[in-house]
C-alpha positions as CSV (number, residue, x, y, z in Angstrom):
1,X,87.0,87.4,72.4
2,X,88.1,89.4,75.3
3,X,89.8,87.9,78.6
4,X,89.9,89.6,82.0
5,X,90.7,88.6,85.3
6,X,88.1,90.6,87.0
7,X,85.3,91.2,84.1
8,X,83.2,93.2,85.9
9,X,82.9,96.4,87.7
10,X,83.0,96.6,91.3
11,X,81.2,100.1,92.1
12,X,77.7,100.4,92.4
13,X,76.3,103.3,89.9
14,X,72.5,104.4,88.6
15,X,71.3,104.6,85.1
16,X,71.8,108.4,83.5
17,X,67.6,108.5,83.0
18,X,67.5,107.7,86.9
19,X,68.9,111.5,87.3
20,X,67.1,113.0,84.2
21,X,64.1,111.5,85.7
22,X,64.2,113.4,89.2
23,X,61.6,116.1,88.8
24,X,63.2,117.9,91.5
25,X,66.0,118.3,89.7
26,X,64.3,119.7,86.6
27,X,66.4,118.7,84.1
28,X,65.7,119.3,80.6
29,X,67.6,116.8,78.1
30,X,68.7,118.0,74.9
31,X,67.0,115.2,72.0
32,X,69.4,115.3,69.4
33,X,72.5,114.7,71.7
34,X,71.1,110.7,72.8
35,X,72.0,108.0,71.1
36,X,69.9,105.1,71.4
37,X,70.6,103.3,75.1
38,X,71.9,106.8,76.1
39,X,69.9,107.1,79.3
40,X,70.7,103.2,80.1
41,X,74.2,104.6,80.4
42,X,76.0,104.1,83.9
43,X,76.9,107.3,86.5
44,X,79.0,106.4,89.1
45,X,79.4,110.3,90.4
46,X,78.4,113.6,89.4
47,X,81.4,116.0,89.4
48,X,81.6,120.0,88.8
49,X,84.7,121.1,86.7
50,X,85.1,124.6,85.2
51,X,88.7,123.4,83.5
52,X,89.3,123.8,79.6
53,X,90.1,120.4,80.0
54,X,89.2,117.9,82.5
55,X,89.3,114.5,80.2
56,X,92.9,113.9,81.6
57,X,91.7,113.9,85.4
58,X,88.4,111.6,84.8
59,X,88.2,108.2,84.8
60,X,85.2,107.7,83.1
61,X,81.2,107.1,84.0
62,X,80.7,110.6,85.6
63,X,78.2,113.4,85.1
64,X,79.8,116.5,84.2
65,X,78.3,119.7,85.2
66,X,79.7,123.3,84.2
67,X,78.2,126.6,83.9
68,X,81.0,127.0,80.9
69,X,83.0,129.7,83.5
70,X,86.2,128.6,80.7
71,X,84.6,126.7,78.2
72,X,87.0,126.9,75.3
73,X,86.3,127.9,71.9
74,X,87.1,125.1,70.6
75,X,83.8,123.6,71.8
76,X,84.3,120.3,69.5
77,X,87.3,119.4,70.8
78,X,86.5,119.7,74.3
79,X,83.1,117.5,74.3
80,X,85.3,115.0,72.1
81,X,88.0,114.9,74.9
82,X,84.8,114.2,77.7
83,X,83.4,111.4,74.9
84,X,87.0,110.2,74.8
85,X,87.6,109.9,78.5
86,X,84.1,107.6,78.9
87,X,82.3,110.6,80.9
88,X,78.2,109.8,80.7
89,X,77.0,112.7,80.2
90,X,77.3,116.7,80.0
91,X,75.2,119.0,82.5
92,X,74.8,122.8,81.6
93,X,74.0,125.3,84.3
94,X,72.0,128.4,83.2
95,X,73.0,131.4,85.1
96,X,72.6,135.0,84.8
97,X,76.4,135.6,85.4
98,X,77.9,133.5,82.8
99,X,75.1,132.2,79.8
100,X,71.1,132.5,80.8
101,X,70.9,130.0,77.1
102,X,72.4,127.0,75.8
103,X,75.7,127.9,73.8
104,X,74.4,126.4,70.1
105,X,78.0,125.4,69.5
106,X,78.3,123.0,72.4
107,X,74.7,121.5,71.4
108,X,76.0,120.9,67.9
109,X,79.5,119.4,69.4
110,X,77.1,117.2,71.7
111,X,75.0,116.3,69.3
112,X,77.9,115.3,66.6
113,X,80.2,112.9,69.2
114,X,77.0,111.2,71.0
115,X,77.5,113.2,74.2
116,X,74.0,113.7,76.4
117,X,73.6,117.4,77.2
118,X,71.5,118.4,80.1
119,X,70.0,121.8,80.9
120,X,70.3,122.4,84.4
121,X,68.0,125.8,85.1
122,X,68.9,128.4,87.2
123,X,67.1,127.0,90.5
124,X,68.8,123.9,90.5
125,X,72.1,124.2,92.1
126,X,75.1,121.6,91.1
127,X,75.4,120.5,95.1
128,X,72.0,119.5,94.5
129,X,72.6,117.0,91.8
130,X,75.6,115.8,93.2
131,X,73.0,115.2,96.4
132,X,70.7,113.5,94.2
133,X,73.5,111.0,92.7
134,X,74.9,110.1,95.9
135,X,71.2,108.9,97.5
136,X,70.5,107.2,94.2
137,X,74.4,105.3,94.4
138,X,73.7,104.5,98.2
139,X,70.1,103.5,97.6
140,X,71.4,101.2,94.4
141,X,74.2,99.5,96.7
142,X,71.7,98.8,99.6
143,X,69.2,97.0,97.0
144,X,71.9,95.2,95.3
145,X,73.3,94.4,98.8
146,X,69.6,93.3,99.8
147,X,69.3,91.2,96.1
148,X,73.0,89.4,96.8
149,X,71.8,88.0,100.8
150,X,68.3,86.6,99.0
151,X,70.4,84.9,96.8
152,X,72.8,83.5,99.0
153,X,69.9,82.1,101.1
154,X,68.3,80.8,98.2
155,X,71.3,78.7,97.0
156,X,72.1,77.6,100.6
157,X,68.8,76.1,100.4
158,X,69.3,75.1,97.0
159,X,72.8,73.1,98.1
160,X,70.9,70.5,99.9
161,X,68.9,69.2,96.5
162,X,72.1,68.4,94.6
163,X,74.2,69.9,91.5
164,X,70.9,69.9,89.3
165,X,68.5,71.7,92.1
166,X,71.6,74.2,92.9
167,X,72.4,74.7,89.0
168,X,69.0,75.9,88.9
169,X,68.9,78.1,91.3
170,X,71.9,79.5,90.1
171,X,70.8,80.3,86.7
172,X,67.7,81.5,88.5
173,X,69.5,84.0,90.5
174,X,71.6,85.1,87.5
175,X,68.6,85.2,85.1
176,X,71.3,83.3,82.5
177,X,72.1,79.6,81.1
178,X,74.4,78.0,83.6
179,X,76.5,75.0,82.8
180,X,78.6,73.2,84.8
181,X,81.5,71.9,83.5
182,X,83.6,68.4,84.4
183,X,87.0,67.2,83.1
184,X,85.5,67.0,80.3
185,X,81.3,66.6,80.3
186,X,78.8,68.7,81.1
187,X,77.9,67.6,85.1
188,X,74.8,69.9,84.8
189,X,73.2,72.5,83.2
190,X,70.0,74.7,83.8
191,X,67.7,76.9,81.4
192,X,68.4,75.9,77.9
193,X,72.7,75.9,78.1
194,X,74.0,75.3,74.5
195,X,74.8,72.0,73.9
196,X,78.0,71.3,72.9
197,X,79.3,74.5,74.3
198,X,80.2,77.1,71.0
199,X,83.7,77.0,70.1
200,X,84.5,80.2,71.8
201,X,83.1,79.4,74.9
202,X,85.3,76.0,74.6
203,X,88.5,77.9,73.9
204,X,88.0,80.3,77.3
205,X,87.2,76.7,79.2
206,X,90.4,76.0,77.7
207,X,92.5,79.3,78.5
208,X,90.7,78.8,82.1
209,X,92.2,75.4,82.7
210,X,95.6,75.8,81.3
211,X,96.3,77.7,84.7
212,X,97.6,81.1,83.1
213,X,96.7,82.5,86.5
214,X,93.5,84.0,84.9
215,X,91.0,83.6,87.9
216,X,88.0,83.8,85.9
217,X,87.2,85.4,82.3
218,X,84.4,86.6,79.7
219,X,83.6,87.0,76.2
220,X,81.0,88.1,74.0
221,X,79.2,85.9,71.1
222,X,77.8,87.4,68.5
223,X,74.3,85.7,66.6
224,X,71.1,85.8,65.5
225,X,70.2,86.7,68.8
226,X,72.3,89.8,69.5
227,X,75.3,89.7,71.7
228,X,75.4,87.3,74.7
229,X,78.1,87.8,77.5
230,X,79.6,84.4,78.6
231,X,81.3,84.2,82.1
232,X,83.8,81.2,82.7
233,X,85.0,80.4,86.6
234,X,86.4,77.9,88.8
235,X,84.4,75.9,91.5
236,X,86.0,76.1,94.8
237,X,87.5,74.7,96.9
238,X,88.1,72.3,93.5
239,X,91.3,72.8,91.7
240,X,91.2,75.5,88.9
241,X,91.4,72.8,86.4
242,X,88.8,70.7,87.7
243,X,85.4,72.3,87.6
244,X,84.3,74.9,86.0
245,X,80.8,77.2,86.1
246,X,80.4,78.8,82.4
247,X,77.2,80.8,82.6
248,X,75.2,83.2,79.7
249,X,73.0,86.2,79.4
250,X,72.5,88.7,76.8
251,X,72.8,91.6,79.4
252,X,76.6,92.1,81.2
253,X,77.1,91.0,84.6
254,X,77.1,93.6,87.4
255,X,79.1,93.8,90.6
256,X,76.1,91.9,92.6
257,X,76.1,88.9,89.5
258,X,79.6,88.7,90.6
259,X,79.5,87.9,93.9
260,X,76.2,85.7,93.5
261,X,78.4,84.0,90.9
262,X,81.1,83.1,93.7
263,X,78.7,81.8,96.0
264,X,77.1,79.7,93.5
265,X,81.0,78.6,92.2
266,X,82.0,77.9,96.6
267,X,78.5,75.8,97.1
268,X,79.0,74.0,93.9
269,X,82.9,73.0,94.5
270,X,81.1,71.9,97.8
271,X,78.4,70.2,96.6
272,X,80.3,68.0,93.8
273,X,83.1,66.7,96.2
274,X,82.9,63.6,97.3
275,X,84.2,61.7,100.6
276,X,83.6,62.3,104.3
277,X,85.6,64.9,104.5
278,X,83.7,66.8,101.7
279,X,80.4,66.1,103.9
280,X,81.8,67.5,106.6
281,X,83.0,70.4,105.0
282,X,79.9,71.2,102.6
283,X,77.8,70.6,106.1
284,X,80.4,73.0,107.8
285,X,80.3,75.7,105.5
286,X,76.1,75.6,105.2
287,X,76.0,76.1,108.7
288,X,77.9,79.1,108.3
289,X,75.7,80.7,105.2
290,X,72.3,80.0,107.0
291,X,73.7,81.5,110.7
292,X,74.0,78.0,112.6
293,X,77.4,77.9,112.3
294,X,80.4,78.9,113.7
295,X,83.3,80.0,111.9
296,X,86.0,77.8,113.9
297,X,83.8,75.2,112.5
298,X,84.5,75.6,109.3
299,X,88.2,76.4,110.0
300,X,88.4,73.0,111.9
301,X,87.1,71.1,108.3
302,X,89.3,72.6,106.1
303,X,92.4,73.2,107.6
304,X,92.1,71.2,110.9
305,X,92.5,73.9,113.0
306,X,90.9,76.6,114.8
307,X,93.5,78.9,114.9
308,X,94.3,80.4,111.5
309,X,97.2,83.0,109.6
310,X,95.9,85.2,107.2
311,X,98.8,85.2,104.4
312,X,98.4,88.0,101.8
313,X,101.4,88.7,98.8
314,X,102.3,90.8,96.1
315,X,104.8,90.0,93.0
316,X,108.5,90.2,94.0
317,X,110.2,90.5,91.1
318,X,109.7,91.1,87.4
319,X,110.0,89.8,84.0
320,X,110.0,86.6,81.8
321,X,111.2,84.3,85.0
322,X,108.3,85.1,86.6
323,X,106.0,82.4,87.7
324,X,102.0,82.9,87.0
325,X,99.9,83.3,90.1
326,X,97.9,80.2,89.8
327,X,95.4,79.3,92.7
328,X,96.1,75.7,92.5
329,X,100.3,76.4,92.8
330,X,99.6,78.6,95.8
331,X,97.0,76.1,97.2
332,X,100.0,73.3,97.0
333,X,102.7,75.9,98.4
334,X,100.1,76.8,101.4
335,X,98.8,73.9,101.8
336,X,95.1,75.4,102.4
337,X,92.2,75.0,99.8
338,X,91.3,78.9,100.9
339,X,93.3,81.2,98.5
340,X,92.1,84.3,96.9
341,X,94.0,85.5,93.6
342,X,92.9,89.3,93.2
343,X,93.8,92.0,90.7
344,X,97.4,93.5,90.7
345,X,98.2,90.8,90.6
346,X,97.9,89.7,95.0
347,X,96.4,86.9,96.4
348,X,95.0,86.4,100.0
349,X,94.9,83.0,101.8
350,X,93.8,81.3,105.2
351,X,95.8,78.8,106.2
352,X,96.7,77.3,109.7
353,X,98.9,77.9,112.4
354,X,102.2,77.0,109.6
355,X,101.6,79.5,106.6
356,X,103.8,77.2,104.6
357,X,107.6,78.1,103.2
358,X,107.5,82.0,102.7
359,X,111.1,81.7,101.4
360,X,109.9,79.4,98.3
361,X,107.1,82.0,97.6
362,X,110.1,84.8,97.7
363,X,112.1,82.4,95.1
364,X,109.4,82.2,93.1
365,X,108.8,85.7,93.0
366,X,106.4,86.5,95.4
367,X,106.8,88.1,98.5
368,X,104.4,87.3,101.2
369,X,103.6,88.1,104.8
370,X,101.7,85.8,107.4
371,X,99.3,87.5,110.3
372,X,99.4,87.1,113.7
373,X,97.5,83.5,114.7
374,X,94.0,83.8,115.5
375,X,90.7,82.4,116.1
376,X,89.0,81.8,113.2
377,X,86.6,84.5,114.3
378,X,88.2,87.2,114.7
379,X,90.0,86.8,111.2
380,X,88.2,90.1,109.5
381,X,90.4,91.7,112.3
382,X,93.2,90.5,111.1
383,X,93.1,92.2,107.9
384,X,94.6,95.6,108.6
385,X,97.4,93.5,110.5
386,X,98.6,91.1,107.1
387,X,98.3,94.7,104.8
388,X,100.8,96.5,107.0
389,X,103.1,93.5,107.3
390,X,103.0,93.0,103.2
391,X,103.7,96.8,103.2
392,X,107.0,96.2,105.7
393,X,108.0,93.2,103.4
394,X,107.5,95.4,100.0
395,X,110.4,97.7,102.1
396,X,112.5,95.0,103.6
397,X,112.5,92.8,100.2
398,X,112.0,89.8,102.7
399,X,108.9,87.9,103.8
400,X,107.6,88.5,106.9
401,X,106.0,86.6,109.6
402,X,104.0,87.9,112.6
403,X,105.2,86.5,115.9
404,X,108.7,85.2,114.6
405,X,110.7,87.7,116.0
406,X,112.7,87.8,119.1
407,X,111.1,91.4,120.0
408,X,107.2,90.3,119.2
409,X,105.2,91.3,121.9
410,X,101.6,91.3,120.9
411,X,101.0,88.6,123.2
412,X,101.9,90.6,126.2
413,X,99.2,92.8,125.3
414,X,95.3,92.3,125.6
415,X,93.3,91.9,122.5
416,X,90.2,94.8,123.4
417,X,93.0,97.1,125.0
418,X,94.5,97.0,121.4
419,X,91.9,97.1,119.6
420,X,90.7,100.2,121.6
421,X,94.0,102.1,121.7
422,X,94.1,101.3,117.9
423,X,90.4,102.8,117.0
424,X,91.3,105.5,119.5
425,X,94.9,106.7,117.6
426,X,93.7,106.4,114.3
427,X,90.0,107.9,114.3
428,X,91.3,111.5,113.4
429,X,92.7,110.2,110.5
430,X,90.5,108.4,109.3
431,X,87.6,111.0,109.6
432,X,89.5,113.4,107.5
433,X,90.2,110.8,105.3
434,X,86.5,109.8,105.2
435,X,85.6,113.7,104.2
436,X,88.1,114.5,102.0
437,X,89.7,111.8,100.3
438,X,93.1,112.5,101.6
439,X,95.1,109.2,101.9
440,X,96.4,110.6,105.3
441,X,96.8,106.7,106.9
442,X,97.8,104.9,103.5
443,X,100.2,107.8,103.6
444,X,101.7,107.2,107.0
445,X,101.5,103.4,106.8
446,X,103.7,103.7,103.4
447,X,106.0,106.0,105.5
448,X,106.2,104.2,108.3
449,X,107.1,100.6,106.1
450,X,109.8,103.1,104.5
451,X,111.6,104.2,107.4
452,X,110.4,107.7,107.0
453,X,111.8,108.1,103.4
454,X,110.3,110.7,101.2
455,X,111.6,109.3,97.8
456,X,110.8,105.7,99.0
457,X,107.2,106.5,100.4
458,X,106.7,108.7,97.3
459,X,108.0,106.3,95.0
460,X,105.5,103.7,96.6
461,X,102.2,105.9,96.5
462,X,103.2,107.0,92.7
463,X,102.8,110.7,94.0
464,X,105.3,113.4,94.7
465,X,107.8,113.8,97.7
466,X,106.1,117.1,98.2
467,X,102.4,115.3,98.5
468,X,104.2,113.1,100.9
469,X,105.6,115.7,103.1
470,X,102.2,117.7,102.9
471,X,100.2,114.4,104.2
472,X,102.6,113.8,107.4
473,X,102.8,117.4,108.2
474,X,98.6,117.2,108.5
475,X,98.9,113.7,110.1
476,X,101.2,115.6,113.2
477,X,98.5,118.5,113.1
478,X,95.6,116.0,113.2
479,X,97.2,113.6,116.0
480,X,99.2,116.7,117.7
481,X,102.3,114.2,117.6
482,X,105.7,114.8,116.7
483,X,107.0,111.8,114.5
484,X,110.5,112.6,114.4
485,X,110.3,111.0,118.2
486,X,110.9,107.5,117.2
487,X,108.7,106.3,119.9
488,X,105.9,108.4,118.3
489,X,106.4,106.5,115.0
490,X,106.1,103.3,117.1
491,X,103.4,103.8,118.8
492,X,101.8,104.6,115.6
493,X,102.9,101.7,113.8
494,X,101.5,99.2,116.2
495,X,98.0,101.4,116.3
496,X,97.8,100.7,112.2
497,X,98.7,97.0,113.0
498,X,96.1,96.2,115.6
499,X,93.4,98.0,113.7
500,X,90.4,95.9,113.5
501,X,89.5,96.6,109.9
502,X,91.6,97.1,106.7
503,X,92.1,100.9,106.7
504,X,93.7,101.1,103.5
């Protein structure tokens, strides 16, 4: 049995026979180098590399493509290093200059570790496969995108029928057994769910609810039937320990099951709460899914408020004292049903205009930092702000709270004229980060938090001083600033804080 906090992958990728199966590509596949599923196999990019050996700079799922410029003569060893590293599959280029045929040792090698080898000819360049990847990836996110908003629809509607009508749907979404599971029965359960639960499942229900701070997890049975991949996660807003949706398939769950998943898990919580205040919420938060809602609405049922503090935190300190990040002992800490635990371990939460005893967070060991209050409307803008401050507390070792301080001026200044001078400061950066994947305003956000420090801001990227240097000395060029002027750096600081998206 395998347990993960976040079982699934979050990037969108294409099937390997989606590529071999462009005819404008013309790619020939070597036979006796696929394994059976082979072409099912996921490619998230295609990348070109002429090293001896690029295993140690992949990180797995690619498409490989070389013209064998260095291929090694040990041939074996370097396919085994691409198996090894998870890489999809190998593309050869044919060219005059280097090899007009397939090396025989490197189709043996392929053959041997179970590594597809593709012919590219002559006429096809490498630019255009990595073309062809990148519209099939964007094309495969907007249908998955389009196939998550159907469902969504579909289970608002569903909501309104009950925990047996919405079950259903769920399971119908999901195409998968869905069961969903009280303190200790079965409160519903849609296309033929096992009943009892197997053993297996039973002991992940169990790992769930012990509240090890494992948000949601998976395993695989084995039968008569082949291998079926069971998903186990809390209802919300319920406590962890309350409810909980197991659901079953015999193929894995992809990024869009995931987030169908949590919209099913949020309706559900909604839907089996009982009181007035349940109905108000659940009729609160369908308003919102189906458009006729506002989102101050929905703030107003939950936390009785309209305006809200977005709180996000990170772990303090180290080591056996440290306390699990459990939703339910944040939800109690925060006082709001609307916490987030994410990989890292971090956690995001809404709460209202108190974000609840930082301090007690910090002796726990968590360090957290509270947003500016807003409107429940505009809290997607407040995103970029609650990043930079977490960043500040990681430097200070403190929390920190937006609007605290005897020298907070946000008020003082309008929310568009922000906004503005914020998009207007940092679009330079980010379009050189957007064509070249060069960290330049993670970079100078990390700086900034630091005080400047090389070793610190180095330290905090995982990267050299040297990288660090390189990044703010293009940031100047790009901005045509000088940010050894202290009010240079300020001005800066404040454009990343205003920012109305995350630009991490």
């Amino acid at each position: 049995m395998t347990q993960n906090a976040d079982p699934w992958s979050t990037e969108v990728n294409v099937p390997l026979r989606d590529v071999v199966g462009n005819r404008e590509l013309a790619l020939d596949v070597v036979p006796e180098t696929l394994r059976p599923g082979a072409l099912d196999a996921p490619v998230r990019w295609a990348h070109v590399s002429e090293l001896r050996d690029p295993a140690p700079y992949l990180i797995g799922e690619e498409l490989i493509l070389t013209a064998g410029v260095n291929l090694p003569d040990d041939v074996d060893r370097y396919v085994r290093g691409l198996r090894e590293a998870g890489v999809t599959a190998l593309g050869f280029g044919l060219t005059p200059t280097v090899s007009e045929t397939l090396p025989e040792p490197l189709r043996r090698a392929c053959a041997r570790h179970g590594l597809p080898l593709l012919v590219v000819p002559p006429r096809t360049p490498f630019l255009a496969i990595n073309r062809a990847v990148s519209v099939a990836l964007t094309e495969a996110g907007q249908r998955e995108q389009r196939r998550i908003t159907a469902a969504r629809e579909a289970l608002t509607r569903a909501a309104g029928g009950g925990l047996g009508e919405l079950t259903e749907a769920l399971a119908e979404r999901l195409r998968s057994w869905v069961a969903l599971v009280g303190a200790g029965d079965v409160l519903a359960s849609a296309h033929d769910a096992p009943a009892p639960l197997p053993p297996e499942v039973r002991e992940l229900v169990a790992t769930v609810r012990a509240g090890s701070g494992i948000r949601s997890a998976t395993t695989e049975l084995t039968g008569g039937d082949g291998v079926v991949f069971v998903v186990v996660q809390p209802v919300y807003p319920q406590a962890t320990a309350s409810h909980l949706v197991v659901t079953g398939r015999a193929a894995r769950f992809d990024s869009a099951d995931r987030a169908i998943l949590a919209v099913g898990a949020a309706l559900l919580g909604l839907v089996g709460r009982a009181g007035s205040d349940a109905a108000e919420l659940g009729a609160a938060a369908t308003g919102l899914l189906l458009g006729r809602a506002s989102a101050d609405g929905v703030a107003r049922a939950v936390l009785g408020s309209d305006v809200c503090r977005l709180v996000a935190g990170t772990p303090y300190r180290r080591g056996p004292g440290e306390v699990a990040l459990r939703p339910d002992w944040l939800r109690a800490r925060l006082d709001t049903p609307l916490v987030e635990v994410r990989p890292g371990p971090r956690f995001v939460a809404i709460t209202g205009p108190s974000p609840g005893d930082l301090e007690d967070l910090r002796a726990h060991g968590w360090l957290a930092a509270a947003g500016s209050p807003v409107p429940a409307e505009r809290l997607a803008e407040a995103v970029a702000e609650v990043e930079l401050l977490l960043e500040r507390a990681v430097a200070l070792g403190r929390p920190v709270l937006a609007g605290s301080g005897p020298l907070d001026f946000d008020a003082l200044v309008a929310p568009d004229a922000s906004r503005a001078f914020a998009a207007r400061t940092l679009e330079p950066l980010l379009a050189l980060d957007r064509a070249g994947d060069r960290e330049l305003v993670p970079t100078v956000r990390t700086w900034l938090a630091h005080h400047g420090g090389w070793e610190a801001t180095a330290t905090a990227l995982g990267v050299h001083r040297n990288s660090v240097r390189h990044r703010i000395a293009q940031v100047e060029r790009a901005l045509d600033v000088d940010l050894a002027d202290p009010e240079t750096r300020m001005r800066l600081w404040f454009a990343l804080r205003w920012a109305t998206h995350d630009v991490t």
